[in-house]
Legacy VTK file of the C-alpha trace (Angstrom):
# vtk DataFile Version 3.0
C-alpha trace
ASCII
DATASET POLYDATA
POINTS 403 float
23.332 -48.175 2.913
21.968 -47.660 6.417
24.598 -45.525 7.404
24.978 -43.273 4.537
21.063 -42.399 5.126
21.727 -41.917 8.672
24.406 -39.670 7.890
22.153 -37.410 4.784
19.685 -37.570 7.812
22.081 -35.668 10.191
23.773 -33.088 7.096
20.461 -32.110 5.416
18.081 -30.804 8.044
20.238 -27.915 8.239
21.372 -28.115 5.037
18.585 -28.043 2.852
15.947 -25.213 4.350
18.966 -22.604 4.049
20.036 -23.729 0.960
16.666 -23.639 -0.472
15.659 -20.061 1.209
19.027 -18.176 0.705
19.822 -16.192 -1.957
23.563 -16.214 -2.789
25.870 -13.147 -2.884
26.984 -11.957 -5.897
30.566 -12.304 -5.878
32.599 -15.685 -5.528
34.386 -14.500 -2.314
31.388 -13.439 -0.288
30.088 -17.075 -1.495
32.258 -19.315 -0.324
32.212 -17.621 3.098
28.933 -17.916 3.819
26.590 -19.984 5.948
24.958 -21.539 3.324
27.744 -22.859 1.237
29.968 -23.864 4.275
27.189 -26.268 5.415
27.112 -28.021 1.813
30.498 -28.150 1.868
30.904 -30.005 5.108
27.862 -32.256 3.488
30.493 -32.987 0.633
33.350 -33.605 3.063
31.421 -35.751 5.369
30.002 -37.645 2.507
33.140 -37.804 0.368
34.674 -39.606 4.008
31.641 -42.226 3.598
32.829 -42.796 0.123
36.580 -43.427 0.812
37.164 -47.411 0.214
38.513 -48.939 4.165
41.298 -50.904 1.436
42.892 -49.472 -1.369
42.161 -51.256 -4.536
38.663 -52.577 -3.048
35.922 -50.228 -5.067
35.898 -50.521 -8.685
37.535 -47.737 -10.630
34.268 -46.667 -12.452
32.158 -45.903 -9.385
34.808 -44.194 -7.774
34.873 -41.349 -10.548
30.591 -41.354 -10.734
31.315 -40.685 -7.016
34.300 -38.093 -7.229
31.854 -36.473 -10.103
28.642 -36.636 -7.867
30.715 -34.344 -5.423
32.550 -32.221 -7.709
28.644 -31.163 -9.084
27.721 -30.915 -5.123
30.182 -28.599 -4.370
29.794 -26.514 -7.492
26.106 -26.227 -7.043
26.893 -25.160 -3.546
29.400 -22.263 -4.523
27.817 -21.366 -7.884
25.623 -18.390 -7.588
21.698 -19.393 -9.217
21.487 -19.848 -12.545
21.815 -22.421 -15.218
25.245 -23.669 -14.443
24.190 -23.940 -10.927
21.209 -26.132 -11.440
23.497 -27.957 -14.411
26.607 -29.120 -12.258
23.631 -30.716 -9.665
22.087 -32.262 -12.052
25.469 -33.776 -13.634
26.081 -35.073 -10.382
22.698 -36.269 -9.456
23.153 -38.423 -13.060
26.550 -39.459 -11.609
25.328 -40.588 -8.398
22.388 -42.184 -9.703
24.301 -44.648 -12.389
27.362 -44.797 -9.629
24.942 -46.617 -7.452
23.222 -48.770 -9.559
26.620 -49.962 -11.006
27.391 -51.429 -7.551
28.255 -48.563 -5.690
24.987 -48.321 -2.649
27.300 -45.761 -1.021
26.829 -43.224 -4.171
23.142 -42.679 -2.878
23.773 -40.379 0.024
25.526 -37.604 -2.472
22.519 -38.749 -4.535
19.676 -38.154 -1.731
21.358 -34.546 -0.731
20.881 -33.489 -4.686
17.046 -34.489 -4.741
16.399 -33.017 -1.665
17.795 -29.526 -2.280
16.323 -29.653 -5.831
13.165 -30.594 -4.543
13.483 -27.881 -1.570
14.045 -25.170 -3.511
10.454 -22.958 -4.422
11.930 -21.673 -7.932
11.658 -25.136 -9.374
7.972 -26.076 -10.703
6.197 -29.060 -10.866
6.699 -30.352 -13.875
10.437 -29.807 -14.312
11.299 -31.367 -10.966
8.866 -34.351 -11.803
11.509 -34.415 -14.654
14.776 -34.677 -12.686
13.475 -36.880 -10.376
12.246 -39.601 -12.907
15.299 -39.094 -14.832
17.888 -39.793 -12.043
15.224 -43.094 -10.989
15.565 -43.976 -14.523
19.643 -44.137 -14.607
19.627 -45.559 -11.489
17.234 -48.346 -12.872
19.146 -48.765 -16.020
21.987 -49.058 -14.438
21.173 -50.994 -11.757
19.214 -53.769 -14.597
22.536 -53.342 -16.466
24.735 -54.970 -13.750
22.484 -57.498 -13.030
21.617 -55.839 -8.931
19.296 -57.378 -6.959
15.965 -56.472 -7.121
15.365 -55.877 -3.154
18.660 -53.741 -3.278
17.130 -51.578 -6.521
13.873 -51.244 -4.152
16.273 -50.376 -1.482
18.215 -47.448 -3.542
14.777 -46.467 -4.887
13.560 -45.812 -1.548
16.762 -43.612 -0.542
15.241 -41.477 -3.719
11.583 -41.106 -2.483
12.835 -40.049 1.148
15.285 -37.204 -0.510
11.797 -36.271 -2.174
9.666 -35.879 0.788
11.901 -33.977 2.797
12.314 -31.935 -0.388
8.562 -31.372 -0.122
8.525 -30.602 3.297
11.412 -28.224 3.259
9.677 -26.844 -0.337
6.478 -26.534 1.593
7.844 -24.498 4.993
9.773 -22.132 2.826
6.815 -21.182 0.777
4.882 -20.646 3.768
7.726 -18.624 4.497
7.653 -16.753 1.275
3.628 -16.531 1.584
4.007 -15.092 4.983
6.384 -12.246 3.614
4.402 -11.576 0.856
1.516 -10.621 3.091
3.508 -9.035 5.404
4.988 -6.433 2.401
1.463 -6.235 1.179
-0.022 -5.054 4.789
3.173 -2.759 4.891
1.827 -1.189 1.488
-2.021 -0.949 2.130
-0.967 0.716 6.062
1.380 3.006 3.593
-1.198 3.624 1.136
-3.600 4.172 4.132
-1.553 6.764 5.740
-0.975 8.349 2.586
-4.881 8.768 2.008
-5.857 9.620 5.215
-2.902 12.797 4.962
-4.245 14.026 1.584
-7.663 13.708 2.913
-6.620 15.938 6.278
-4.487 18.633 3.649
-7.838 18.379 1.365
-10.106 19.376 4.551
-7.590 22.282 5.191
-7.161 23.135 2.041
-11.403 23.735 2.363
-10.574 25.428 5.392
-8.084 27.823 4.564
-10.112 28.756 1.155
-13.448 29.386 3.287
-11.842 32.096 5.044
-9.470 33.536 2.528
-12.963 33.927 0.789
-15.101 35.314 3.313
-12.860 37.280 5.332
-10.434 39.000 2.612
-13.522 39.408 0.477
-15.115 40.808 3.292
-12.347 43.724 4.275
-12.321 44.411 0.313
-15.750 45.338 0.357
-15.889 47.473 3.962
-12.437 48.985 2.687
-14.210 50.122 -0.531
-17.472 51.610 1.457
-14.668 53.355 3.955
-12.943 54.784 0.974
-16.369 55.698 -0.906
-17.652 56.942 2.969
-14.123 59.442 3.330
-14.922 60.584 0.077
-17.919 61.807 0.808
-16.736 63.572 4.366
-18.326 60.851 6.285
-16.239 60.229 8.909
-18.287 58.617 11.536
-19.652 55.966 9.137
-16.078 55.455 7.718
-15.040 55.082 11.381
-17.606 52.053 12.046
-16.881 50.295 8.970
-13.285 50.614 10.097
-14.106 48.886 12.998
-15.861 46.135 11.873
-12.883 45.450 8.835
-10.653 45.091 12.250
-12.854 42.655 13.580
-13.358 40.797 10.299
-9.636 40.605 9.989
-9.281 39.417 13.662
-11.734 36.807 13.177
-10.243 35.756 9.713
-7.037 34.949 11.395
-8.337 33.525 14.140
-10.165 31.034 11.545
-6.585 30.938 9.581
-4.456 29.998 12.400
-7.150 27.085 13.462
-6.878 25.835 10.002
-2.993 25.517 10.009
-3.101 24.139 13.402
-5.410 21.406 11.851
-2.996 21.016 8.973
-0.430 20.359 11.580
-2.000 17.600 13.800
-5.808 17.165 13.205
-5.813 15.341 16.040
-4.535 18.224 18.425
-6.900 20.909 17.500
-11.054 20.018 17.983
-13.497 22.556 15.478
-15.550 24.644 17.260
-18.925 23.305 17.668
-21.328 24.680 15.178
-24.457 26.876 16.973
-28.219 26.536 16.165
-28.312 29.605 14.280
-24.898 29.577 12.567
-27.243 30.436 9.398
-28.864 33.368 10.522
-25.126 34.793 12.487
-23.623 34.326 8.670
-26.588 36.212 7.110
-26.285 39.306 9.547
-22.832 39.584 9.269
-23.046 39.653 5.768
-25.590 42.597 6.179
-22.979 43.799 8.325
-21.053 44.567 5.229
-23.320 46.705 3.404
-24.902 43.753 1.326
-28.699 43.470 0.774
-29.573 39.836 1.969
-33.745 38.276 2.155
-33.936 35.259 4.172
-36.771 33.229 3.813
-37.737 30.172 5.612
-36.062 28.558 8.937
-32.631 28.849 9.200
-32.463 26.681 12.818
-30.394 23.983 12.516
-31.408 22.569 15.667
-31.755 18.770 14.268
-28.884 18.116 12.041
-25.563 17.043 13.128
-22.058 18.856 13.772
-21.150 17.547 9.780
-23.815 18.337 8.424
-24.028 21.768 10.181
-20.637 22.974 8.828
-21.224 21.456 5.596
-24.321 23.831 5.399
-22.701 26.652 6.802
-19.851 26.249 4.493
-21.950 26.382 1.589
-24.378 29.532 2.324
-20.674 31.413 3.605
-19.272 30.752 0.164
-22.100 31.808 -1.871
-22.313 34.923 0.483
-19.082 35.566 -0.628
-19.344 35.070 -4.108
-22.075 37.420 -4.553
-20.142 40.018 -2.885
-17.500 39.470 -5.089
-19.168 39.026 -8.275
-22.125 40.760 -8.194
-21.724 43.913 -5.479
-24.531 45.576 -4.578
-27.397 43.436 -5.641
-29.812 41.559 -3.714
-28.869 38.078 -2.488
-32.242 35.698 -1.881
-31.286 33.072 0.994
-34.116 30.609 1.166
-34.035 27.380 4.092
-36.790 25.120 3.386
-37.559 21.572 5.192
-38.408 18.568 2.938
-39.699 15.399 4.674
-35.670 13.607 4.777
-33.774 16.438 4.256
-33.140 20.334 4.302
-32.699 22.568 1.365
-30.320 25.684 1.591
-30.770 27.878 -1.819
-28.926 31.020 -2.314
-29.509 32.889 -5.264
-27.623 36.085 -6.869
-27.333 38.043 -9.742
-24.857 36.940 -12.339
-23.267 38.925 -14.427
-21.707 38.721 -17.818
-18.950 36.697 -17.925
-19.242 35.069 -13.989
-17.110 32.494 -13.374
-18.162 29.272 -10.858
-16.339 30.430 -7.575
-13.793 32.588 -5.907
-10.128 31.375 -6.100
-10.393 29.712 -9.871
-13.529 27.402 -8.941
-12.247 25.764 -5.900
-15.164 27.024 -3.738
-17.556 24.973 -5.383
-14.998 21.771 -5.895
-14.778 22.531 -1.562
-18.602 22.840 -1.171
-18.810 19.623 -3.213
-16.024 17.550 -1.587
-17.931 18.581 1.854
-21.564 16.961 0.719
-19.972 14.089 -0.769
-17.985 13.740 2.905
-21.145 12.876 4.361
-22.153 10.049 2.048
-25.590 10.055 2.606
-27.085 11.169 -0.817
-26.671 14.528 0.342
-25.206 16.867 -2.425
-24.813 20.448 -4.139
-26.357 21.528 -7.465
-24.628 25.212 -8.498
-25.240 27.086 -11.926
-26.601 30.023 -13.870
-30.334 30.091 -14.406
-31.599 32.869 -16.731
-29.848 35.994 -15.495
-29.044 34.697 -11.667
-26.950 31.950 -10.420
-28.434 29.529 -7.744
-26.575 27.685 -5.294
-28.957 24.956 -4.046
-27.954 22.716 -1.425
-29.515 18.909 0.004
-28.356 17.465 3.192
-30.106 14.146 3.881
-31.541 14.302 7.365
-30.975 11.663 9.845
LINES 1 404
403 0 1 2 3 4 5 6 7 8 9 10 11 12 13 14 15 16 17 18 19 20 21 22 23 24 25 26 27 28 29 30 31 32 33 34 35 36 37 38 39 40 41 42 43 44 45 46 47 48 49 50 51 52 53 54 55 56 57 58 59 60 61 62 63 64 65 66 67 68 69 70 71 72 73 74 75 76 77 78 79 80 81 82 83 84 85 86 87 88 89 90 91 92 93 94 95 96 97 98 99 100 101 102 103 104 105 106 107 108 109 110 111 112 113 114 115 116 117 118 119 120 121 122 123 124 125 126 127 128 129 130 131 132 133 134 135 136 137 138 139 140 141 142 143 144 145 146 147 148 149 150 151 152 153 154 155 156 157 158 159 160 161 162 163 164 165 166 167 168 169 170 171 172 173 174 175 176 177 178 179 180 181 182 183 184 185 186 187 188 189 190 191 192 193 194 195 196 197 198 199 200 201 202 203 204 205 206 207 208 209 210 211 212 213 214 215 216 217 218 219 220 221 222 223 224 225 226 227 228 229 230 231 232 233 234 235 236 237 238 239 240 241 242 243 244 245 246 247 248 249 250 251 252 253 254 255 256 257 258 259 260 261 262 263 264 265 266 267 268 269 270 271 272 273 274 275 276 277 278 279 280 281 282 283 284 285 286 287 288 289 290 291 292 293 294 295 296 297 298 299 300 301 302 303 304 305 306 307 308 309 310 311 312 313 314 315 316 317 318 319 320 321 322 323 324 325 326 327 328 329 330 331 332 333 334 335 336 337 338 339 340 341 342 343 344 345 346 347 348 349 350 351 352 353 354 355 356 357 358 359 360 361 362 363 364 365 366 367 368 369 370 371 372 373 374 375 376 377 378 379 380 381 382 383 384 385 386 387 388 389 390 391 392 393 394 395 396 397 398 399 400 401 402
């Protein structure tokens, strides 16, 4: 008995954690010649060598096949692939071990202690199903040992061989769910850094995206409107004029790519490429260069942004350069009311326009005011945009929370 413990003791350690962790290949061949199976095969061997009687003749005929059969479900379990059949042929010879040695047979144990220890090890097993197995292999080893009248300190004895195969099925059990725990995170801190990356990308296309539309609006709406006054100024033989607005399409245009290029640079890397800071008066600069254009434009109020930060600062300026624009797109030639007021927590940007019949949100389909939006909420500090038609004009009115 002692030495067919000592020998499980030796086999199993390396036996059982790969047999329980492993998942076997799908075809026979690839099976048999791996790691896994050639361990439980030695077990078998090694065992089966332990089982072989020193004198022919010596170990009664019956134990001798419960012991043959105990191996014969050993090795099948170990070259099976997982399944029902698998789990069947260990639990045959579990049942053969179990009666084997309580028949008379103390040596059937080992084969015995190597079956509850990998069907303990393994995590795909519950509770309650191995609770099952094990009390029905202590069961036929009871019966059978009752049945041939063994000795109660050798029943103890075989009994005890059964609860050391189930703690170092527990232990083995419990390291290879760690195991499985510890992957599990791992995959799930893969995903979230994937899912992070991913957001953080559609966020930095979504910010160019509001980049690129802010000066496809302002600048090509711009050189529509100076290359309508030049056409309207050649008409009327007024060269000179036509001349200046020429000049100041080129430098619209100019500045327009300048502005598109730094946009697809940020697309690029938005690390590489730093915004240009946004000046005091960036208000006031997009108000006279929108006079600059021909367009009839009353500010009211102080446009200084002096005390806001760079977010909020292009956030504003954003906003008042793509209502500018959509007033000279939508409503040419009319008067555009720009009004900065200071509230106790925040400041107030309102521009104001005629709209006609039939005026639609935004340039480009709408996606102005989705950009001016996505900039306020951005910030996330209650600040926000309220745009709409009121009566016969539509108002732009923008809140940024001051700090």
């Amino acid at each position: 008995m002692a030495t067919a413990v000592g020998m499980i003791e030796c086999v199993t350690p390396a036996l059982a954690p790969a047999a329980a962790g492993a998942s076997a290949p799908t075809r026979f061949r690839d099976r048999v010649r791996s790691p896994v199976v050639l361990l439980n095969l030695m077990g078998v061997v090694l065992v089966g060598a332990a089982l072989v009687p020193k004198r022919v003749g010596t170990t009664p005929v019956v134990p001798t096949v419960l012991g043959g059969l105990a191996l014969v479900g050993w090795a099948l379990w170990a070259m099976a692939a997982p399944g029902r059949r698998r789990d069947g042929a260990l639990l045959v010879g579990s049942l053969a071990a179990a009666i084997g040695a309580g028949l008379g047979s103390p040596s059937l144990i080992a084969p015995l202690i190597a079956a509850v220890l990998l069907v303990v090890a393994d995590p795909a097993h519950t509770v309650r199903p191995l609770a099952a197995y094990v009390a029905v292999v202590t069961i036929a080893l009871s019966a059978a040992a009752v049945g041939s009248g063994m000795a109660l300190q050798e029943l103890l004895s075989l009994a005890a061989g059964i609860a050391f195969g189930v703690l170092g099925g527990i232990t083995r059990r419990q390291r290879r769910l760690a195991d499985l725990q510890r992957d599990a995170l791992i995959a799930t801190s893969l995903a979230a850094e994937r899912d992070a990356a991913r957001a953080q990308l559609l966020e930095a296309r979504g910010v160019a995206a509001r980049d690129v539309h802010d000066v496809l609006a302002h600048s090509l709406g711009g050189l529509v409107l100076q290359l309508d006054a030049i056409e309207a100024l050649l008409e009327r033989g007024h060269l000179d004029e036509a001349a200046v607005r020429a000049g100041a399409a080129r430098g619209l245009a100019a500045e327009g790519l300048a502005e598109a290029r730094r946009a697809v640079a940020t697309l690029r890397d938005p690390d590489a490429t730093l915004p240009p800071p946004v000046p005091d008066d960036v208000l006031h600069q997009l108000v006279d260069a929108h006079r600059r254009l021909g367009a009839t434009v009353r500010l009211t109020g102080d446009p200084s942004l002096h005390d806001l930060g760079p977010a909020h600062r292009a956030a504003l300026a954003a906003v008042l350069r793509e209502a500018l624009a959509n007033a000279g797109r939508h409503a040419p030639g009319t008067v555009v009311d720009v009004d900065v007021r200071r509230e106790p927590h925040a400041m107030v940007l309102q521009v104001a326009n005629a709209a006609p019949v039939g005026h639609t949100a935004s340039v480009g389909g709408g996606h102005g005011l989705v950009g001016m939006r996505e900039r306020f909420a951005a910030l996330a500090d209650g600040s926000r945009i309220d745009a709409g038609r009121r009566d016969d004009r539509f108002v732009v009115v923008a809140r940024a929370v001051l700090p």
